[in-house]
C-alpha positions as CSV (number, residue, x, y, z in Angstrom):
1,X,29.5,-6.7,1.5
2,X,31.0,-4.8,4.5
3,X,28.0,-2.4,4.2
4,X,25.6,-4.9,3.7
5,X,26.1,-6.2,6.7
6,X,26.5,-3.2,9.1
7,X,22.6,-2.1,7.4
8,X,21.3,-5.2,8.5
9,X,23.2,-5.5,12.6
10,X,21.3,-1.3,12.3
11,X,17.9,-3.0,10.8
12,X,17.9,-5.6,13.9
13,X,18.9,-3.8,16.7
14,X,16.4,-0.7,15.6
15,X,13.8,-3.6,14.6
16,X,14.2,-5.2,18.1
17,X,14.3,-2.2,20.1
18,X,10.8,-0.5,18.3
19,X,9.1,-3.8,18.8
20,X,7.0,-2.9,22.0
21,X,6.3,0.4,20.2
22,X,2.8,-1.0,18.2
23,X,0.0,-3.4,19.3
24,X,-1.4,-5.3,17.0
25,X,-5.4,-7.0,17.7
26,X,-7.4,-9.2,15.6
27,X,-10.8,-7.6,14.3
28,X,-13.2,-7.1,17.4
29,X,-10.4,-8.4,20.2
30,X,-8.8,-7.2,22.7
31,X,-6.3,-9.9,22.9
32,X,-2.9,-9.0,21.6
33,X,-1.6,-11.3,18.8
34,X,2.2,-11.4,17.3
35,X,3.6,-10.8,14.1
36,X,3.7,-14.5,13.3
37,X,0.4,-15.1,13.8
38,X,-0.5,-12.3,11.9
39,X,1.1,-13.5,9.2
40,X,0.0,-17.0,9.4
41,X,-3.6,-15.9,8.9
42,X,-3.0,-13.3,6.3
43,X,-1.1,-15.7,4.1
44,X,-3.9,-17.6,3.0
45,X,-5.3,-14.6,0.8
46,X,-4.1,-13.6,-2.6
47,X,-3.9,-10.3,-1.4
48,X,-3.2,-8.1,1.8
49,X,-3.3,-4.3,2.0
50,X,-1.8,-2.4,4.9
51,X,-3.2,1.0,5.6
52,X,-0.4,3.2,7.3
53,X,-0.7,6.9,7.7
54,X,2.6,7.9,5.8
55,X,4.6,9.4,8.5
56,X,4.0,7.3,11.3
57,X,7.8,5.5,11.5
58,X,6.0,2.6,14.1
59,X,4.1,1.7,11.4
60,X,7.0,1.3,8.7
61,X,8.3,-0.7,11.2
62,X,5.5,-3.5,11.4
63,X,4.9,-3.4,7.5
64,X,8.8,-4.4,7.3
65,X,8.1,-7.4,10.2
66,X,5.2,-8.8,8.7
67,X,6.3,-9.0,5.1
68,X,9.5,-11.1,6.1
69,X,7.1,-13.0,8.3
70,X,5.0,-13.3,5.1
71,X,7.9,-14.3,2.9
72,X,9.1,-17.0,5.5
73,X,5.8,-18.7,4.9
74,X,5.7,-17.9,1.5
75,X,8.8,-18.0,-0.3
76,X,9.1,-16.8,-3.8
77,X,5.2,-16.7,-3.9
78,X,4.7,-13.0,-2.7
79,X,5.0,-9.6,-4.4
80,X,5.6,-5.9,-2.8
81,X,3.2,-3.6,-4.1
82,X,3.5,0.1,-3.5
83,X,1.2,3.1,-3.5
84,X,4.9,5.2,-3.4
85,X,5.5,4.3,-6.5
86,X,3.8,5.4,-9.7
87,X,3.3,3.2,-13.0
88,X,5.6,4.9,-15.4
89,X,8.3,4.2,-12.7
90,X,8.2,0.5,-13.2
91,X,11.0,0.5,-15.6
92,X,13.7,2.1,-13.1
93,X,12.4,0.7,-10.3
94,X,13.2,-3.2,-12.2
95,X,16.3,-1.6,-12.9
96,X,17.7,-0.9,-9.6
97,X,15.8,-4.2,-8.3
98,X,17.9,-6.2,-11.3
99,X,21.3,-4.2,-10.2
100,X,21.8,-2.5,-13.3
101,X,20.7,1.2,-11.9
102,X,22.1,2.3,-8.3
103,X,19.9,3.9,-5.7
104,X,20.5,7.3,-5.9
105,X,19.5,6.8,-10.0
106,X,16.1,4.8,-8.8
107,X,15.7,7.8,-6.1
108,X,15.6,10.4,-8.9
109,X,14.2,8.6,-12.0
110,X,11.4,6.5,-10.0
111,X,10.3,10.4,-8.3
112,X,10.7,8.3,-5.1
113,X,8.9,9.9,-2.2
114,X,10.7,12.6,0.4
115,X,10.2,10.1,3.2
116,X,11.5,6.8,1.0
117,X,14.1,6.2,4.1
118,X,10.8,4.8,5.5
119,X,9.9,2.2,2.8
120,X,13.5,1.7,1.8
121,X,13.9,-1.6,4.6
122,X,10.8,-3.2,2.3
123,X,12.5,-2.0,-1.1
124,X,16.3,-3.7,0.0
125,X,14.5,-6.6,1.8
126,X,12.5,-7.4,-1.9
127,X,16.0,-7.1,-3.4
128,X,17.8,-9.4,-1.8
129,X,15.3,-11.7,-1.8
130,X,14.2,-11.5,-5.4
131,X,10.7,-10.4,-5.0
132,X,8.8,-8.5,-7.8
133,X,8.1,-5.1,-6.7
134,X,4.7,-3.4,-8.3
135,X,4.8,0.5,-9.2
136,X,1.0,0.6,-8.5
137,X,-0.3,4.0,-8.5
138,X,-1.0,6.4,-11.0
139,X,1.3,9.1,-12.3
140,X,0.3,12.5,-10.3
141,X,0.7,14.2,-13.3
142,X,-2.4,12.6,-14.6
143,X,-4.6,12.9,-10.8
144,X,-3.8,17.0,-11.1
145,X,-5.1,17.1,-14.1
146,X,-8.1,15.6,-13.2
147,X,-8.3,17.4,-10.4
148,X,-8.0,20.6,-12.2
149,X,-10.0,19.7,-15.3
150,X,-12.3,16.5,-14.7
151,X,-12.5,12.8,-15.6
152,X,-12.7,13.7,-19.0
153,X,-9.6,15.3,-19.9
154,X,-7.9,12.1,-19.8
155,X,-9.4,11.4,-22.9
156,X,-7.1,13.5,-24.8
157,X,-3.8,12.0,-24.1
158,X,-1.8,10.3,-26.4
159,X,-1.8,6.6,-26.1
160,X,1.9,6.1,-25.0
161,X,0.1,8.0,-21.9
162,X,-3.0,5.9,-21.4
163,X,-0.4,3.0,-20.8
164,X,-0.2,4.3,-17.3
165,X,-3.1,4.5,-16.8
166,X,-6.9,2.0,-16.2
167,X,-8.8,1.7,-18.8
168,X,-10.8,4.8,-18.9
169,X,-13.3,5.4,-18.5
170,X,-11.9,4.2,-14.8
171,X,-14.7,3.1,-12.3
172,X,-15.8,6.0,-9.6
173,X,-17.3,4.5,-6.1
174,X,-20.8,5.5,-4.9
175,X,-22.0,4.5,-1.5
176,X,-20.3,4.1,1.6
177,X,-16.5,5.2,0.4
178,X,-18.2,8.5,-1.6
179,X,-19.5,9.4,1.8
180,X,-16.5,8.8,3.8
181,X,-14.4,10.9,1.3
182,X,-17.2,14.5,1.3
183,X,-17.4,13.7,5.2
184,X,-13.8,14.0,5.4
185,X,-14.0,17.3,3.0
186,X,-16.5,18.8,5.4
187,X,-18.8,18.8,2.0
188,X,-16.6,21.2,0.4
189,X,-15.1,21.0,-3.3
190,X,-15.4,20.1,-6.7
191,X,-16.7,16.2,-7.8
192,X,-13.2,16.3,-9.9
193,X,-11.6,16.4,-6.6
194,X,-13.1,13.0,-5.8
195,X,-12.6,11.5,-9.5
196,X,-8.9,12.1,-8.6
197,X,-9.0,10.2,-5.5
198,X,-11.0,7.6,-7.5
199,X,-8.1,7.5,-10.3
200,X,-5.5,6.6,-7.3
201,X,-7.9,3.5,-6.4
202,X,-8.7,2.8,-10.1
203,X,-4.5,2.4,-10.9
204,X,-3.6,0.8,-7.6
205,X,-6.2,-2.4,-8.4
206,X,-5.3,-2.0,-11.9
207,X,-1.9,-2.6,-11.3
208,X,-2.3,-5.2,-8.2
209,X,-5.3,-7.3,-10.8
210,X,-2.7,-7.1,-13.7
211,X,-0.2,-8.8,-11.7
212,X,-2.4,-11.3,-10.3
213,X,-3.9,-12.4,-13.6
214,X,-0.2,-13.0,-14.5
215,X,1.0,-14.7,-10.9
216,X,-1.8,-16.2,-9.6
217,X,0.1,-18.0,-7.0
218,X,1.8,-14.9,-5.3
219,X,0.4,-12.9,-2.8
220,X,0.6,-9.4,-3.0
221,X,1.5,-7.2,0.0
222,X,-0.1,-3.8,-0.8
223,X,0.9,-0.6,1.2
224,X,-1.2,2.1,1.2
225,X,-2.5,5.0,3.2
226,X,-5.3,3.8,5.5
227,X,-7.8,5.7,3.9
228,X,-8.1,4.1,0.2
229,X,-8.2,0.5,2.6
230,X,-10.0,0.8,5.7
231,X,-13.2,-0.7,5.9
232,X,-12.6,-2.8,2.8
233,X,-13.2,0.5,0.3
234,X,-11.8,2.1,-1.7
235,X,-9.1,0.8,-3.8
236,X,-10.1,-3.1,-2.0
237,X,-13.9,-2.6,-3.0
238,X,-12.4,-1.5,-6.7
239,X,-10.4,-4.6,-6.9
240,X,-12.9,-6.6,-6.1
241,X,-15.2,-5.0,-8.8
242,X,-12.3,-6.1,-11.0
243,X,-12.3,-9.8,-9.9
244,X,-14.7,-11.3,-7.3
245,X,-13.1,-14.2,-6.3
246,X,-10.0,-12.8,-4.5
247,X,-9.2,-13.4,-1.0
248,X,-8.6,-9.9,0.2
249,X,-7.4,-9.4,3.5
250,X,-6.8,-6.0,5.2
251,X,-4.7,-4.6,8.3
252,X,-4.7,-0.5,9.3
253,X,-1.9,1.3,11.4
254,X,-3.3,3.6,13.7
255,X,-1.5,6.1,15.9
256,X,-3.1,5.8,19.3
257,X,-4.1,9.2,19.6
258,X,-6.3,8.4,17.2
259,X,-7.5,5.1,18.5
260,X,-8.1,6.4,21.6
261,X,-10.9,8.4,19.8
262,X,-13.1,5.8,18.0
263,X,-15.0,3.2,19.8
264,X,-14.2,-0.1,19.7
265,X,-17.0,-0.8,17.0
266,X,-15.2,1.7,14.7
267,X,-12.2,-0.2,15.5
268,X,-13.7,-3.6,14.3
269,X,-15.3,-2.0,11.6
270,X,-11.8,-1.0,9.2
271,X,-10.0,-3.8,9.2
272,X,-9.0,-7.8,10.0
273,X,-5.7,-6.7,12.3
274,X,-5.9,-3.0,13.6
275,X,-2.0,-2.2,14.5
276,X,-2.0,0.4,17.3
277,X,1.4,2.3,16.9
278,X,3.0,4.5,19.9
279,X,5.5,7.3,18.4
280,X,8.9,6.6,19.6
């Protein structure tokens, strides 16, 4: 109990004292706007993806504000779901959720990532509070391989294996988010390289339009590097491949050094909030 405590006095003071540390703007304004209000418009979706690049530690720090801002308006009707955690994790991660695993065990059998001190505020936060947390992505074993073989080579594993996985054969994005992804590659590489990026966005809507078939009423609060969310593509445009109707709302980190680079049309163009995050 003792320890309980002291981690949340740390979570506050180091909460309060990064707080001036991001800016957060509607889509297209320059007008500052809080974490509350944030979360007051992004609570009327079904589900919200926030785009971080995965070491910026500002950023952590407004994904942990604005999901308890998020679950004061919500209550029991939200769900964390994580691109840090892969499907066949799901098991140990309801495990150490549900009490009956400690952390160090849920470090180790979950593969949590090398930087999980950055997510673990959002992990504790959903435990205390009850709320489901999704292992969303796929198993890396399984985007190597296509990677290093092709699309195809999924068809050969056993069916305890395919569990993990979409329903193959998974859907591959053409258009805008194709582009973005050989732009970023300068052109270079094999199309398998981009199947395995489209097997991430595949699971992570798989996993995030399973649960919602399931809980309909809960939000989910998706994290996810800002690439498979900006603009709406990616794993968003896959999701909404999967079902239509969803409300899907969208908010990017960016480290100002990269802001400071893109025009404010660019800016407008990824996301309903852009968060702009100073390092500390």
């Amino acid at each position: 109990m003792q320890k309980a405590f002291l981690f949340s006095v740390l979570l506050f003071i180091a909460t309060n004292i990064f707080a001036q540390k991001f800016t957060a703007y509607r889509s297209g304004s320059t007008q500052p706007v809080s974490v509350t209000e944030m979360a007051t418009e992004l609570s009327t979706a079904n589900v919200v993806f926030v785009g971080e690049e995965h070491n910026d530690s500002m950023a952590h720090v407004l994904q942990h504000e604005l999901f308890k801002a998020l679950h004061q308006l919500k209550g029991n009707q939200l769900a964390l779901s994580l691109e840090m955690f892969e499907t066949d994790c799901q098991t140990p991660l309801n495990d150490y959720l549900k009490g009956f695993a400690t952390e160090a065990q849920m470090i180790k059998d979950a593969r949590a990532w090398g930087n999980y001190k950055d997510y673990r505020p959002l992990v504790e936060y959903a435990k205390e509070q009850s709320i489901n947390v999704i292992a969303a992505n796929a198993p890396r074993r399984y985007v190597n391989l296509v990677a290093r073989r092709g699309m195809q080579s999924l068809d050969s594993l056993s069916k305890d294996a395919k569990q993990w996985l979409p329903k193959l054969p998974y859907d591959t994005l053409d258009g805008a988010y194709a582009k973005k992804f050989w732009d970023l590659m300068a052109g270079h590489g094999r199309a398998s390289i981009y199947h395995s990026q489209s097997l991430w966005d595949a699971s992570m809507s798989n996993s995030i339009h399973q649960y919602n078939k399931k809980h309909k009423k809960e939000l989910v609060y998706h994290l996810c590097g800002r690439f498979h969310s900006d603009s709406k593509l990616g794993t968003v445009e896959q999701l909404l491949r999967r079902n239509k109707k969803l409300i899907i709302k969208n908010v990017t980190c960016i480290p100002k050094t990269i802001a400071d680079a893109m025009t404010k049309e660019e800016l407008a163009a990824i996301a309903d909030f852009v968060v702009i995050t100073e390092k500390e």
